[in-house]
NUKELO-269107 format. One record per residue (C-alpha): residue number from 0; y, x, z negated. Coordinates in pm, whole numbers, plus 50000, padded with zeros to 5 digits. Example, Ala and Ser with C-alpha at 12.3 -4.5 7.8 and 13.67 -1.06 7.14 Angstrom:
BEGIN
<nr = 0 | c2 = 49550 | c1 = 51230 | c3 = 49220>;
<nr = 1 | c2 = 49894 | c1 = 51367 | c3 = 49286>;
// end
This chain:
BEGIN
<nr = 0 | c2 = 55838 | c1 = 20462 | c3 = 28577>;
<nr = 1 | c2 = 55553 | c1 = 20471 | c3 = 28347>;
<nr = 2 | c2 = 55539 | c1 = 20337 | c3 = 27985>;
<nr = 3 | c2 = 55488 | c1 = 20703 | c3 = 27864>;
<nr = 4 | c2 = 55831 | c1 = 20817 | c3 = 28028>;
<nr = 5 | c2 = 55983 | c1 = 20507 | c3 = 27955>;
<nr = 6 | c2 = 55896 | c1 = 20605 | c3 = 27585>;
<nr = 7 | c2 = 55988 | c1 = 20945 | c3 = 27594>;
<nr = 8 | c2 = 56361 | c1 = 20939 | c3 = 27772>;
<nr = 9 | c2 = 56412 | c1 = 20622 | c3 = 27509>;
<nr = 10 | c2 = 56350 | c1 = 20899 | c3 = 27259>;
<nr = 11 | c2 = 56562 | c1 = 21152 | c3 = 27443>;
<nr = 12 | c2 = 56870 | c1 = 20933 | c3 = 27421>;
<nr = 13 | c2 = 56816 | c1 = 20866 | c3 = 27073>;
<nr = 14 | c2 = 56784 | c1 = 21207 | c3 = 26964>;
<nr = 15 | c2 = 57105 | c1 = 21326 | c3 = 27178>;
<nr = 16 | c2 = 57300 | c1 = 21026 | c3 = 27023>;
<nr = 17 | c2 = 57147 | c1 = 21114 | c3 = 26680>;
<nr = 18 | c2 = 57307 | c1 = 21452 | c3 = 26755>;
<nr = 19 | c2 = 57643 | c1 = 21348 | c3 = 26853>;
<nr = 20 | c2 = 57667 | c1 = 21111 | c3 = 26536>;
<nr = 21 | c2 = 57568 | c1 = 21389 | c3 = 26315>;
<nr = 22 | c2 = 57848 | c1 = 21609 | c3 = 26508>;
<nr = 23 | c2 = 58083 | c1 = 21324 | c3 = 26400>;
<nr = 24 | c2 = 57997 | c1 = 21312 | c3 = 26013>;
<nr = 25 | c2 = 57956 | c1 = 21667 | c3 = 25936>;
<nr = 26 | c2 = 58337 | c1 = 21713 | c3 = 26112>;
<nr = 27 | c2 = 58438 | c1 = 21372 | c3 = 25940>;
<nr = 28 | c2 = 58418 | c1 = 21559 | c3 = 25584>;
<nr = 29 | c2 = 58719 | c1 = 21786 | c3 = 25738>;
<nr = 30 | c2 = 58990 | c1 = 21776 | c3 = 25907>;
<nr = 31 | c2 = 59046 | c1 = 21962 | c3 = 26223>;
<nr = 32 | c2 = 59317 | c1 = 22178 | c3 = 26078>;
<nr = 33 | c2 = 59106 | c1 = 22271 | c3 = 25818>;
<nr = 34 | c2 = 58803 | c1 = 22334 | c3 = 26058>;
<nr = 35 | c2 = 59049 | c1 = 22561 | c3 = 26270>;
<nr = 36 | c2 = 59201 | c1 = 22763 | c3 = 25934>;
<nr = 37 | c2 = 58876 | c1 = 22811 | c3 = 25815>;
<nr = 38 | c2 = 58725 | c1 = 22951 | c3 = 26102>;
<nr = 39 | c2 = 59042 | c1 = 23152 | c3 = 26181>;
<nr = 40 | c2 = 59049 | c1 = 23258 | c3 = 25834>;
<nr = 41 | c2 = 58722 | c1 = 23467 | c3 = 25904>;
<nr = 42 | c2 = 58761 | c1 = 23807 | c3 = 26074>;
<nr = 43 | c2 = 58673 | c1 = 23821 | c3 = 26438>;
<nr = 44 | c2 = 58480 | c1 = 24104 | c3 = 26410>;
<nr = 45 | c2 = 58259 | c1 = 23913 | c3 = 26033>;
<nr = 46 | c2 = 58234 | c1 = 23581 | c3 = 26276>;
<nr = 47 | c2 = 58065 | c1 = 23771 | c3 = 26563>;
<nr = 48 | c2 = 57857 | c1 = 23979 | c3 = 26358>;
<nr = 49 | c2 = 57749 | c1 = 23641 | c3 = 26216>;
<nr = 50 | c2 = 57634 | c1 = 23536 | c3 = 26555>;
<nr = 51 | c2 = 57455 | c1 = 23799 | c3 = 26608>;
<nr = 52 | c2 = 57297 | c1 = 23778 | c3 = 26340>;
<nr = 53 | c2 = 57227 | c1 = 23369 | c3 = 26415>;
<nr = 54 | c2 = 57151 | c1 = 23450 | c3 = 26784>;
<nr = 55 | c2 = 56856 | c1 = 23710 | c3 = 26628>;
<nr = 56 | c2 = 56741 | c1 = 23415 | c3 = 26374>;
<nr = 57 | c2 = 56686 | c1 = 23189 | c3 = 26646>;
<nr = 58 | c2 = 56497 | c1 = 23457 | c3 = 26898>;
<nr = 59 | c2 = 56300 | c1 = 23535 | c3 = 26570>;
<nr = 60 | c2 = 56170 | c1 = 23180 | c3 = 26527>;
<nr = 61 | c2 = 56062 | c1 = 23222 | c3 = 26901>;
<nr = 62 | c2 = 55828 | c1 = 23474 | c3 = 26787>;
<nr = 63 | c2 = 55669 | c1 = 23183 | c3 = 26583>;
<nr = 64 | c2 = 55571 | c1 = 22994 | c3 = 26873>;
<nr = 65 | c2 = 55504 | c1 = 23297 | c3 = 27039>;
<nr = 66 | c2 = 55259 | c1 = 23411 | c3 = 26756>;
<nr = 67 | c2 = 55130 | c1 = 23035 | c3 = 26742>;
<nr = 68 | c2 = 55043 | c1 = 23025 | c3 = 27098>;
<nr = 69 | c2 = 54855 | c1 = 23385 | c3 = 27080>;
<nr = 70 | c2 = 54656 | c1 = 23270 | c3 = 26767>;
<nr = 71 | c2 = 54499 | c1 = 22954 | c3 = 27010>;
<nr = 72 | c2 = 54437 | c1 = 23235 | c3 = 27303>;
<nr = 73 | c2 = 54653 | c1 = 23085 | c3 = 27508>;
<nr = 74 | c2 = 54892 | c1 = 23250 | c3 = 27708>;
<nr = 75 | c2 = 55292 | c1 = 23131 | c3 = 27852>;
<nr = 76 | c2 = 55587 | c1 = 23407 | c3 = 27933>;
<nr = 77 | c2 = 55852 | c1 = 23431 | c3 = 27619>;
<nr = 78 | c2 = 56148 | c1 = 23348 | c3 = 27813>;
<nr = 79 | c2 = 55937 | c1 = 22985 | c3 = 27814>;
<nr = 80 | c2 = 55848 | c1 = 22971 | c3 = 27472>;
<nr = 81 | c2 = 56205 | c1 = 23092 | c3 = 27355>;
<nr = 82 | c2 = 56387 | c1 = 22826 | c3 = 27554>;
<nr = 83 | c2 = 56103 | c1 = 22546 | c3 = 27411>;
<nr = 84 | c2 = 56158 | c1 = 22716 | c3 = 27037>;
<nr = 85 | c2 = 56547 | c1 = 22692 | c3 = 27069>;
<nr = 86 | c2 = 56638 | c1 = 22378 | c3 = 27208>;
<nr = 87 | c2 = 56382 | c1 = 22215 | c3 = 26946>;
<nr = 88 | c2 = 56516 | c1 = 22396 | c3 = 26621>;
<nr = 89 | c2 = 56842 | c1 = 22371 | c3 = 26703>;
<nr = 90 | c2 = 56809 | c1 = 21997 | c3 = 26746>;
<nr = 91 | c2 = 56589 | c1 = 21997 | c3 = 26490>;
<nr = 92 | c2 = 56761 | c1 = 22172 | c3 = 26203>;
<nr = 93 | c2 = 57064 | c1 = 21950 | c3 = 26248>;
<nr = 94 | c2 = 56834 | c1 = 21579 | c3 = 26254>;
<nr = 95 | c2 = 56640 | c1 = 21668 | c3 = 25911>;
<nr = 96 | c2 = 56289 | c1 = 21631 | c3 = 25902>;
<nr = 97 | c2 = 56278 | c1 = 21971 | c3 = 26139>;
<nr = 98 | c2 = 55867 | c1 = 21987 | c3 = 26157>;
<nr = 99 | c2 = 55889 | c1 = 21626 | c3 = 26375>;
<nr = 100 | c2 = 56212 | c1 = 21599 | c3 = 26497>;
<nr = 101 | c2 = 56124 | c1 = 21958 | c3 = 26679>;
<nr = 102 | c2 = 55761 | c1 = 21885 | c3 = 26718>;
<nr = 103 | c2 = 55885 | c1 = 21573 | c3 = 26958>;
<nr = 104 | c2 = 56097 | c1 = 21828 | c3 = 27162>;
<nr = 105 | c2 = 55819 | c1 = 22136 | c3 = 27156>;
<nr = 106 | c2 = 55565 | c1 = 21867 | c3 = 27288>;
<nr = 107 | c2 = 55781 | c1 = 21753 | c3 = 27555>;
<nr = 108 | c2 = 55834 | c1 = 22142 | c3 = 27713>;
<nr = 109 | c2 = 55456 | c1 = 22276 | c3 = 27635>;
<nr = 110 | c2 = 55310 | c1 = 21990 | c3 = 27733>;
<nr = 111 | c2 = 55461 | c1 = 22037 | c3 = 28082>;
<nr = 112 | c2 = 55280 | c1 = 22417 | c3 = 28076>;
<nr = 113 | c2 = 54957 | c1 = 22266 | c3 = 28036>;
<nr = 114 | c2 = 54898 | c1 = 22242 | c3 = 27601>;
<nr = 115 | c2 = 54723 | c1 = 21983 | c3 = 27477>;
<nr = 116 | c2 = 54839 | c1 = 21726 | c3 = 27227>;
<nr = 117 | c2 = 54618 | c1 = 21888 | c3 = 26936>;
<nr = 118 | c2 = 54788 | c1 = 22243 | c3 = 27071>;
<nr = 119 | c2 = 55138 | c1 = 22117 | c3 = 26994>;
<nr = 120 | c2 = 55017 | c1 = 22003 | c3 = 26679>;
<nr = 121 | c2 = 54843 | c1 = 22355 | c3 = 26557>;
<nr = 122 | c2 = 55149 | c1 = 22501 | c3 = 26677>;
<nr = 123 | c2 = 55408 | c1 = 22334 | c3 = 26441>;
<nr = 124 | c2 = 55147 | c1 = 22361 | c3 = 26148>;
<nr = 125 | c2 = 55155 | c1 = 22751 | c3 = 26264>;
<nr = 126 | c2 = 55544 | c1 = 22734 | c3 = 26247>;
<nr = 127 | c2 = 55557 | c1 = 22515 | c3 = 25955>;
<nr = 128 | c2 = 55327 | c1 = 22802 | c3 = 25751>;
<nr = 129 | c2 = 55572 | c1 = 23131 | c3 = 25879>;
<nr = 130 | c2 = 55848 | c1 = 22946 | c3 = 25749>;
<nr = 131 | c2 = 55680 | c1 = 22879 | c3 = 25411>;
<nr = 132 | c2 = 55581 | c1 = 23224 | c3 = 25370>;
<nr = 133 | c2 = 55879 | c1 = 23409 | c3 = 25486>;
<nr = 134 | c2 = 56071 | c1 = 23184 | c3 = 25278>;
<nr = 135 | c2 = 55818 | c1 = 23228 | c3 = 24964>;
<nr = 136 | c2 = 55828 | c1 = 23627 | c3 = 25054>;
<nr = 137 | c2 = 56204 | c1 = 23673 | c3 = 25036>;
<nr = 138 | c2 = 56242 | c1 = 23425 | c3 = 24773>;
<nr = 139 | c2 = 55999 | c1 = 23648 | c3 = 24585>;
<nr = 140 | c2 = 56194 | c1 = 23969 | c3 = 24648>;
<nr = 141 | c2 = 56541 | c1 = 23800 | c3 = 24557>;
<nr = 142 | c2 = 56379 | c1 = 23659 | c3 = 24190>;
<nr = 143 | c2 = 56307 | c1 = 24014 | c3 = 24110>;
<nr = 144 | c2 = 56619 | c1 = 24250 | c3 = 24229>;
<nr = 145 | c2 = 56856 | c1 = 23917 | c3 = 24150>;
<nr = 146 | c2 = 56735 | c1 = 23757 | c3 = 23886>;
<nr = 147 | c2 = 57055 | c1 = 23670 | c3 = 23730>;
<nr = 148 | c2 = 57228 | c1 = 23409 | c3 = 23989>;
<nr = 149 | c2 = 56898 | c1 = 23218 | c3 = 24042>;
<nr = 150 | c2 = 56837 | c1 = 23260 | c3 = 23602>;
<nr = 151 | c2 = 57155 | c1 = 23018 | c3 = 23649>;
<nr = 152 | c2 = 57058 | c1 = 22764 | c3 = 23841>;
<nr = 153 | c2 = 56713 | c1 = 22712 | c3 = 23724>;
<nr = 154 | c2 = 56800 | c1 = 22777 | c3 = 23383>;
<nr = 155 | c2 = 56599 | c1 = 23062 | c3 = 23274>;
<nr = 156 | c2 = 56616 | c1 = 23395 | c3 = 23173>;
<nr = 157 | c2 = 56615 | c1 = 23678 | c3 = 23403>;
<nr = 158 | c2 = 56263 | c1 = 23797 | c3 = 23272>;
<nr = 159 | c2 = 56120 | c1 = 23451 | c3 = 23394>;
<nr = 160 | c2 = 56277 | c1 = 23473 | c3 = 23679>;
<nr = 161 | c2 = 56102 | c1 = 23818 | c3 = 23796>;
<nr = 162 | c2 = 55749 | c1 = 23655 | c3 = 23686>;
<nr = 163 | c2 = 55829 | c1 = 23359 | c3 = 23911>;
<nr = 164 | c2 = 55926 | c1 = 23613 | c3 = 24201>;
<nr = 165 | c2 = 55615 | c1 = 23858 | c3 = 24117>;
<nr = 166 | c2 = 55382 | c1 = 23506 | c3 = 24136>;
<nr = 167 | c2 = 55576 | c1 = 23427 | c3 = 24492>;
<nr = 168 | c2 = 55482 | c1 = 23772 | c3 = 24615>;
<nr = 169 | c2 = 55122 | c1 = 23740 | c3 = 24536>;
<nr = 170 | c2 = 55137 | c1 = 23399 | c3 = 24817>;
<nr = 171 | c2 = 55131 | c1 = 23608 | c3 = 25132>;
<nr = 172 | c2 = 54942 | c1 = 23867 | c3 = 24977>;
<nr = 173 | c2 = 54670 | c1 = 23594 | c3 = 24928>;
<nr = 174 | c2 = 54706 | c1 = 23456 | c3 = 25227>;
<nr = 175 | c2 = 54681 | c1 = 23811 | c3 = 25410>;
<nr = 176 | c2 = 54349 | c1 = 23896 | c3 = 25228>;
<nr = 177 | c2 = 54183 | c1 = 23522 | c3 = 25304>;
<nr = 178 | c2 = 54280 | c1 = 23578 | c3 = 25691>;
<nr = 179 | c2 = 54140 | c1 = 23956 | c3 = 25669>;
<nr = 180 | c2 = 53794 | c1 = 23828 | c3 = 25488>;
<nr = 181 | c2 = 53744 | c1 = 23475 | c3 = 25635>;
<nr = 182 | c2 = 53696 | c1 = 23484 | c3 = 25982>;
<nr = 183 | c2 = 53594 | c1 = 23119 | c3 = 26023>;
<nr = 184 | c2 = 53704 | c1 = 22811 | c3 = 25854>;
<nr = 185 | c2 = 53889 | c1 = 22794 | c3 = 25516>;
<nr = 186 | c2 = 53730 | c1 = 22495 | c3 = 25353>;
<nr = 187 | c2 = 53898 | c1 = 22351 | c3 = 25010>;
<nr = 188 | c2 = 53752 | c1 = 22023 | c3 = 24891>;
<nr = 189 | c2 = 53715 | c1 = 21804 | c3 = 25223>;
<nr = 190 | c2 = 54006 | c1 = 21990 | c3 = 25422>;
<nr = 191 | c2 = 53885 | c1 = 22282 | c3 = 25604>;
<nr = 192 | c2 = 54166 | c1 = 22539 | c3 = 25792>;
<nr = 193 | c2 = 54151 | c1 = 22753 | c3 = 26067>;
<nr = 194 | c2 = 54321 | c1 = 23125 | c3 = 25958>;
<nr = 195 | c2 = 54435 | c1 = 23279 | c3 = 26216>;
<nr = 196 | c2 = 54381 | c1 = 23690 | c3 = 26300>;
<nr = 197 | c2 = 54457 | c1 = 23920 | c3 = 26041>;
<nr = 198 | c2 = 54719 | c1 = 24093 | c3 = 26293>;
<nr = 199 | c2 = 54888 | c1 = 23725 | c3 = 26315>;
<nr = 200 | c2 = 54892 | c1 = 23643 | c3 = 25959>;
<nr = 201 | c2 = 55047 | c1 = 23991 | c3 = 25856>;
<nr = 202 | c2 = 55297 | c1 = 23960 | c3 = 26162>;
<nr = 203 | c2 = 55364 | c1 = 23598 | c3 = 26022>;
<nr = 204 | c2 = 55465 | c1 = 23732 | c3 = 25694>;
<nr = 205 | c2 = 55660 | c1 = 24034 | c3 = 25844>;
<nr = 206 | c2 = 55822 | c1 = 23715 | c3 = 26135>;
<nr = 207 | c2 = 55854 | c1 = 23503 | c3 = 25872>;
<nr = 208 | c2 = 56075 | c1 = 23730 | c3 = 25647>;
<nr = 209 | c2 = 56264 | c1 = 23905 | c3 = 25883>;
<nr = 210 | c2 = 56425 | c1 = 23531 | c3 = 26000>;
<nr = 211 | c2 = 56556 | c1 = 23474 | c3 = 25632>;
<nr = 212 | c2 = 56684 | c1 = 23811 | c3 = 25611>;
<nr = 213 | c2 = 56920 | c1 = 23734 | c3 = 25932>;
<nr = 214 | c2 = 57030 | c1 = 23357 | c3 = 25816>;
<nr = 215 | c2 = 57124 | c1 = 23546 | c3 = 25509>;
<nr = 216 | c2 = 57290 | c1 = 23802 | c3 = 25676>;
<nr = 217 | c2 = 57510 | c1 = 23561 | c3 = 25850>;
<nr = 218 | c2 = 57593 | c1 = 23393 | c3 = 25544>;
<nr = 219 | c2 = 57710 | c1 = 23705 | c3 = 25396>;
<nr = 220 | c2 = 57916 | c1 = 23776 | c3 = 25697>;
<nr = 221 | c2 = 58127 | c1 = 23497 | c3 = 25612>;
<nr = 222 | c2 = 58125 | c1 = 23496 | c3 = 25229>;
<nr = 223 | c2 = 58213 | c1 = 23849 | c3 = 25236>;
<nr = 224 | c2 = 58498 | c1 = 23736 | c3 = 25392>;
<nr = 225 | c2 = 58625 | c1 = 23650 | c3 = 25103>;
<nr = 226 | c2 = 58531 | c1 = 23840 | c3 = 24829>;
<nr = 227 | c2 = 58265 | c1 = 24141 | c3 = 24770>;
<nr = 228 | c2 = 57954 | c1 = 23981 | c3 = 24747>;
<nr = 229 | c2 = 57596 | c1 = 24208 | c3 = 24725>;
<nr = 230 | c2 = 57367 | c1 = 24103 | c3 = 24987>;
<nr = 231 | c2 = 57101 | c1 = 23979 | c3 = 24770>;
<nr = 232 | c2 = 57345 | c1 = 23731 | c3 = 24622>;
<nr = 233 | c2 = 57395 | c1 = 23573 | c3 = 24977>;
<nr = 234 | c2 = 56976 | c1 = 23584 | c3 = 24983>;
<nr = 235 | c2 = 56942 | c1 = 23446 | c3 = 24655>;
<nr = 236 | c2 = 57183 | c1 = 23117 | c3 = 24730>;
<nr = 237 | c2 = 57033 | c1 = 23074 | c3 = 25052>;
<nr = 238 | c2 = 56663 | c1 = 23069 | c3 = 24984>;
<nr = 239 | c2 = 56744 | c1 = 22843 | c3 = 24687>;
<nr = 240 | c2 = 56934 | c1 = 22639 | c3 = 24901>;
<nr = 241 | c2 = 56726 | c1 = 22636 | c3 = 25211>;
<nr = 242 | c2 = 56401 | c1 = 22537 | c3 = 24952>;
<nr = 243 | c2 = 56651 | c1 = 22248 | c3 = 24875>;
<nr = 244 | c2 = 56716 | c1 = 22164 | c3 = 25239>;
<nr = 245 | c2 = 56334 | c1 = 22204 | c3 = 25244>;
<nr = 246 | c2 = 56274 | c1 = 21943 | c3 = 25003>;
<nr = 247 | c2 = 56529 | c1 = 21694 | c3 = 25039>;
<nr = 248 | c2 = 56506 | c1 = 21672 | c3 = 25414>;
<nr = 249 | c2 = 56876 | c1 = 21609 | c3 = 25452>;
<nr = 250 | c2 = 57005 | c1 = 21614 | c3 = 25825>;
<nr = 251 | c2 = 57167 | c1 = 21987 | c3 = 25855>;
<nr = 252 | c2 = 57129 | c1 = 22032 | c3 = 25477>;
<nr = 253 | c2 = 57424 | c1 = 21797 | c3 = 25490>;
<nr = 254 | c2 = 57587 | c1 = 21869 | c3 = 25101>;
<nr = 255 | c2 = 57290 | c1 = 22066 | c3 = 24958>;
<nr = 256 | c2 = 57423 | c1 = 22396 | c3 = 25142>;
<nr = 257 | c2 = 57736 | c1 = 22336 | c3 = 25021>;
<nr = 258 | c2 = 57628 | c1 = 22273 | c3 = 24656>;
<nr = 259 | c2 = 57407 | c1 = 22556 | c3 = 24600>;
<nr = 260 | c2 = 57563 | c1 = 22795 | c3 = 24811>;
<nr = 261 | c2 = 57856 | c1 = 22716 | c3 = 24610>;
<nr = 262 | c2 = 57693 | c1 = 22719 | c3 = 24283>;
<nr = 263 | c2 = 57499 | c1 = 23070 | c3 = 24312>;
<nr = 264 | c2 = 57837 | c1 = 23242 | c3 = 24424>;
<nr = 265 | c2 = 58086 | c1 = 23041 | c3 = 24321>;
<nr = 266 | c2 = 58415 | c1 = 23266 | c3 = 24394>;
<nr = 267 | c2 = 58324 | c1 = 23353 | c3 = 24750>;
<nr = 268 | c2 = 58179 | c1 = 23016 | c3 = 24855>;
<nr = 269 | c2 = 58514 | c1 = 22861 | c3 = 24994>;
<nr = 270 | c2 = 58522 | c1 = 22575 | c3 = 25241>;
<nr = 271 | c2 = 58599 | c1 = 22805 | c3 = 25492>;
<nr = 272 | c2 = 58336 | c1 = 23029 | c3 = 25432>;
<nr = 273 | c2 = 58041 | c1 = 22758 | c3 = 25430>;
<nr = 274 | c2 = 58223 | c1 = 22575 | c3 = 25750>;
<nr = 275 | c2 = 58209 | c1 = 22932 | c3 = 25941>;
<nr = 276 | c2 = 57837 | c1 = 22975 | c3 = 25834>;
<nr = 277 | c2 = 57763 | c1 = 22564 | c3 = 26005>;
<nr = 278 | c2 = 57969 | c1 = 22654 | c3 = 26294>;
<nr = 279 | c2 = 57752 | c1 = 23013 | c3 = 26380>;
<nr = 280 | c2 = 57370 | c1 = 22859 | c3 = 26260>;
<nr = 281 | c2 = 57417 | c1 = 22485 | c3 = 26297>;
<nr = 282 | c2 = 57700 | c1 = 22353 | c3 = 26570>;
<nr = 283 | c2 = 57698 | c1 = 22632 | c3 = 26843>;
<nr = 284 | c2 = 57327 | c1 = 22655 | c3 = 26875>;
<nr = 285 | c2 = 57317 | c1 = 22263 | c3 = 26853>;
<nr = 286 | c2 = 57595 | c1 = 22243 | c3 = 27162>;
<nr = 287 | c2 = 57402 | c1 = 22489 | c3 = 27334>;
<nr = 288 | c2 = 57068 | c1 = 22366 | c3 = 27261>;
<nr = 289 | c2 = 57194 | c1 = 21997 | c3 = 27375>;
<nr = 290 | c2 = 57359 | c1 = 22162 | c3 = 27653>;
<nr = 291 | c2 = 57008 | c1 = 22330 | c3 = 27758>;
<nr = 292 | c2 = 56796 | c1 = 22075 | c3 = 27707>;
<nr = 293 | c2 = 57008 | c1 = 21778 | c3 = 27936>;
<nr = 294 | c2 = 57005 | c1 = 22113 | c3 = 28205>;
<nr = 295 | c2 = 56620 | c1 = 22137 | c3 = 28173>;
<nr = 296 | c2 = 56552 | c1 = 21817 | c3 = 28194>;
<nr = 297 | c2 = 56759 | c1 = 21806 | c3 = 28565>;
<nr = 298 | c2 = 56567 | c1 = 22081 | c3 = 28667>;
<nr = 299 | c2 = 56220 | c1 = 21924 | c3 = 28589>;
<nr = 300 | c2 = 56306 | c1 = 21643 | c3 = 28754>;
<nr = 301 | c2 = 56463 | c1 = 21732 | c3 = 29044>;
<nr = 302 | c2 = 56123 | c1 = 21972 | c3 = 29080>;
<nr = 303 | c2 = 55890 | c1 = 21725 | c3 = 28982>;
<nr = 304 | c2 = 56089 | c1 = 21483 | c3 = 29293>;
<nr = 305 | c2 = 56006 | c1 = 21802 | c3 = 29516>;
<nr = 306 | c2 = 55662 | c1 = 21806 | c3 = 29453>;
<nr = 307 | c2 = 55617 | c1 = 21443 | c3 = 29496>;
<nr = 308 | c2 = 55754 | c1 = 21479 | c3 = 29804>;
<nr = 309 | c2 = 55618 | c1 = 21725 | c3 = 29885>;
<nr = 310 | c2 = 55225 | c1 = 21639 | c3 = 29809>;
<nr = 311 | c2 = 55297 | c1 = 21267 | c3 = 30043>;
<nr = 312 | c2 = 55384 | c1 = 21494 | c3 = 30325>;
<nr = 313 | c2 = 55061 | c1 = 21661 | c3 = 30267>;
<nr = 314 | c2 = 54942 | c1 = 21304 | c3 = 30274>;
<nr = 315 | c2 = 55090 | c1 = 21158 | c3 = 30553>;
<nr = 316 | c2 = 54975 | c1 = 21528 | c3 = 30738>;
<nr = 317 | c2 = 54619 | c1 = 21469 | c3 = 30676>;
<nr = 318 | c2 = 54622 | c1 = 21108 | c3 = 30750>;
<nr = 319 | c2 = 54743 | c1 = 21172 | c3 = 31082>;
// end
């Protein structure tokens, strides 16, 4: 076995057993009865509307890769690039640090359909950017029709607040216009950036959004639950608390959901609401994700034994 392998499945283990730990403390803070009440205290019908809505999240941040991958003219089949994009987020999300932890898991599946190192790399930046600007472009929209919840928890009035959102709007409008003018190289000071098609920055933007608009939708799936809560107050206390997330790089947002969440909506955010919300974006796609990747990595194996094989009979054929 090489070093390189040796390396990477030492890496493998750790992040699965990171995983499992993680598992263990976020279901340490609760009890299993409480897990179970919670959960059952949700409607059927809220809970898998809120999966839906996850499940959409997570095929939306395959269009990142998907968009990343176009803007470098290469070329792979989505169901590929989806099953790379989900296993590594939904690892990812839940380790903290999501641009690395991911980037170690996206390298290990495109690598294997023939990107480089430096490919991998442009491809999280690519990811890394959507995610800025959807989050920036629906954070902008929920300053200015909701200024009052996120007035509260940045302590300022709701006029400030709509300047701040009005200023976060003009980010992807900016950044729309440079890719639409520029066609080569961005340079500022001694760092120079590669924009990407005008097509691919506006679809970024439109990508981008779209994913915060479902996360929020499945966070209002379950805070509806208990209590009528506008839509645009489940927006506002999640892109306030996924910028915290963003910020603090806590594994799975570990406390910071819970404290902003619970914060910006205070009546509706129960326990059981925010421990229905981990359970649909956070431990079901990690189970599955862990579940996928230990069944991918069988697969390659078992095919890369095949064609082993296979090329020292080809040997041994033309030897003879």
């Amino acid at each position: 076995m090489s070093l390189k392998s040796m390396i990477w499945n030492g890496l493998l283990v750790a992040a699965l057993g990171f995983a499992v730990f993680l598992l263990y403390r976020i279901f340490e803070q609760y009890s299993l009865y409480q897990i179970v009440q919670s959960v059952r205290s949700i409607p059927l019908s809220s809970f898998c509307t809120a999966l839906l809505f996850a499940a959409a999240s997570y095929l939306c941040l395959g269009c990142f890769d998907l968009l990343a991958i176009r803007s470098l003219n290469k070329s792979l089949p989505y169901p590929k690039i989806a099953l790379a994009s989900f296993i590594s987020l939904s690892l990812g999300h839940n380790i903290g640090f999501a641009g690395l932890s991911s980037g170690a898991f996206r390298y290990r599946f495109y690598s294997r359909w023939g990107l480089t190192t430096e490919d991998v790399a442009k491809i999280i930046l690519f990811c890394g950017v959507t995610v800025g600007l959807g989050l920036i472009t629906l954070g902008g929209l929920a300053l200015i029709v909701n200024p009052g919840d996120a007035g509260r928890l940045l302590r300022l009035d709701p006029a400030s607040v709509r300047i701040f959102g009005v200023l976060a709007l003009i980010v992807p409008v900016v950044y729309a216009a440079l890719a639409f003018f520029i066609r080569g190289k961005l340079r500022l000071w001694r760092w120079s950036f590669q924009l990407p098609r005008f097509s691919i920055a506006l679809a970024q933007v439109v990508v981008g959004t779209i994913n915060f608009i479902l996360v929020s939708a499945c966070l209002h799936q379950m805070l509806s639950a208990f209590g009528d809560v506008a839509f645009f107050r489940s927006v506002t206390a999640y892109v306030l608390a996924n910028s915290a997330i963003l910020a603090t790089h806590v594994p799975g947002g570990l406390g910071v959901l819970e404290a902003t969440v619970s914060y910006a909506v205070p009546q509706e955010a129960s326990i059981g609401a925010l421990i229905a919300f981990r359970c649909a974006y956070f431990f079901i796609p990690l189970a599955l994700g862990t579940a996928l990747l230990l069944i991918s990595e069988i697969v390659f194996r078992r095919s890369r034994r095949t064609d082993e094989e296979a090329d020292e009979r080809a040997e041994a054929a033309q030897s003879a």
